[in-house]
N, C-alpha and C positions, 0 to 999 in steps of 0.2 A: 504494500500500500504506500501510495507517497506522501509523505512527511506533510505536506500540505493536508492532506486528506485526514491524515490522523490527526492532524491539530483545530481541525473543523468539528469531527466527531468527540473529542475530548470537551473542547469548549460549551459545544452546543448540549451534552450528558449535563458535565456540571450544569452549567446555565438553568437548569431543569431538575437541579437538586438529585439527579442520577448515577449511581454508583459506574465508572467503565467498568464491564463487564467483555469478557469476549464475543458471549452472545451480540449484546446492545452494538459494539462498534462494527462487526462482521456485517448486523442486518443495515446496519445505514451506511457500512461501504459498500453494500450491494445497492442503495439507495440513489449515492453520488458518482456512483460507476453508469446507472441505467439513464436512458436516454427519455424514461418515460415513467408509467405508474407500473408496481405489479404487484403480481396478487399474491394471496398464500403459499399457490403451489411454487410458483418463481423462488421463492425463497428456498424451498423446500431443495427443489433441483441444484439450486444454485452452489448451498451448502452443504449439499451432499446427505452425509449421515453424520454430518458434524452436528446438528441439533437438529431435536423433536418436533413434529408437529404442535407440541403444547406449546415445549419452549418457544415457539417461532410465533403463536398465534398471544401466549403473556406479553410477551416483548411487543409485538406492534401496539396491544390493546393497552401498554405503560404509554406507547410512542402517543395513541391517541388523545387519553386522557391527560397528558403532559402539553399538548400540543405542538408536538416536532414533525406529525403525520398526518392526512385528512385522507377519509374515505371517500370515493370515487363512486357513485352511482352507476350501474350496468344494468341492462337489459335482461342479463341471465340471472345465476344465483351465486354468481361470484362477487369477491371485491377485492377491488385493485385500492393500492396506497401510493402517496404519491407524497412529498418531502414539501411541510408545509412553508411559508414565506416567513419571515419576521416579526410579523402582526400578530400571531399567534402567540399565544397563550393556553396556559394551565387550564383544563374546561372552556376555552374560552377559544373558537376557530375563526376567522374571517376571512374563510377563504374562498372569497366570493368571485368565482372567475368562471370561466368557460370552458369545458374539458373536448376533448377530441379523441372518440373511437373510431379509426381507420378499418372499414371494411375488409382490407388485405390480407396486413397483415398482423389485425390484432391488436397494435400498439396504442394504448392510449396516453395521451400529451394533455396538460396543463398550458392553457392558450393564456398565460397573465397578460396579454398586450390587449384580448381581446373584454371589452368591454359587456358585463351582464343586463340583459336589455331590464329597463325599470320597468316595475311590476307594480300595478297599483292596486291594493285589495279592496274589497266591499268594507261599508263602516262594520266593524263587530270581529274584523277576523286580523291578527297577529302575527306578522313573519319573524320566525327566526330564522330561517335558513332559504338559500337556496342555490339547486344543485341544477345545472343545466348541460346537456349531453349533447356534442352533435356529432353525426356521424357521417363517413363519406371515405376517403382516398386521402391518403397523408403525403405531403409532396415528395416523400421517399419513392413512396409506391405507384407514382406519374409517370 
């Protein structure tokens, strides 16, 4: 891993009141290595049989509730993680952007330039969140 890379993931542990761990810096070097979001299994593949399914699925769900991670809405019954921005926070997510699943090849991207369109609700109803998909052909796969 390069020196850079492991002074990212130290920082951003502490930062978050979080023990380094092998587990913890392994899954978020698989995080700042990936070109995109992934999901459970990506982890799983990726690190072999160096840690468990449990192991893999505690560690994002510290990553989430810490806020260093945001969950990815999908079509299917999966979910993809993706390395939250700076604004985040402990409980506290804002990461209010536009994600992008490519038909191709699978890959879903975090569109931060692209702007989430405003949403105006009826009087009586409350947003906290919102999670906006599009999908189509990633200019990889052009």
């Amino acid at each position: 891993m390069p020196a850079k890379h492991k002074e990212i993931i130290v920082e951003l542990l502490r930062s978050s009141n979080l023990s380094v761990t092998d587990t913890r810096v392994k899954i978020l070097e698989l995080f700042l290595k990936s070109n995109g979001a992934l999901e459970h299994a990506d982890f799983e593949k990726l690190t072999g049989k160096s840690f468990d399914r449990v192991t893999i699925y505690r560690t994002l769900q510290t990553f989430l509730d810490k806020g260093i991670v945001h969950k990815i809405p999908t079509t299917d019954t999966s979910v993809r993680y993706a390395i939250c921005k700076s604004e985040c926070r402990e409980h506290e997510h804002h990461d209010h952007h536009v994600h992008f699943r490519c038909e191709e090849c699978g890959s879903t991207q975090c569109l931060d330039e692209t702007d989430v369109p405003a949403i105006t609700l009826p009087q009586g109803y409350a947003m906290h969140n919102v999670e906006v998909v599009v999908s189509g052909v990633c200019k990889s796969c052009q």
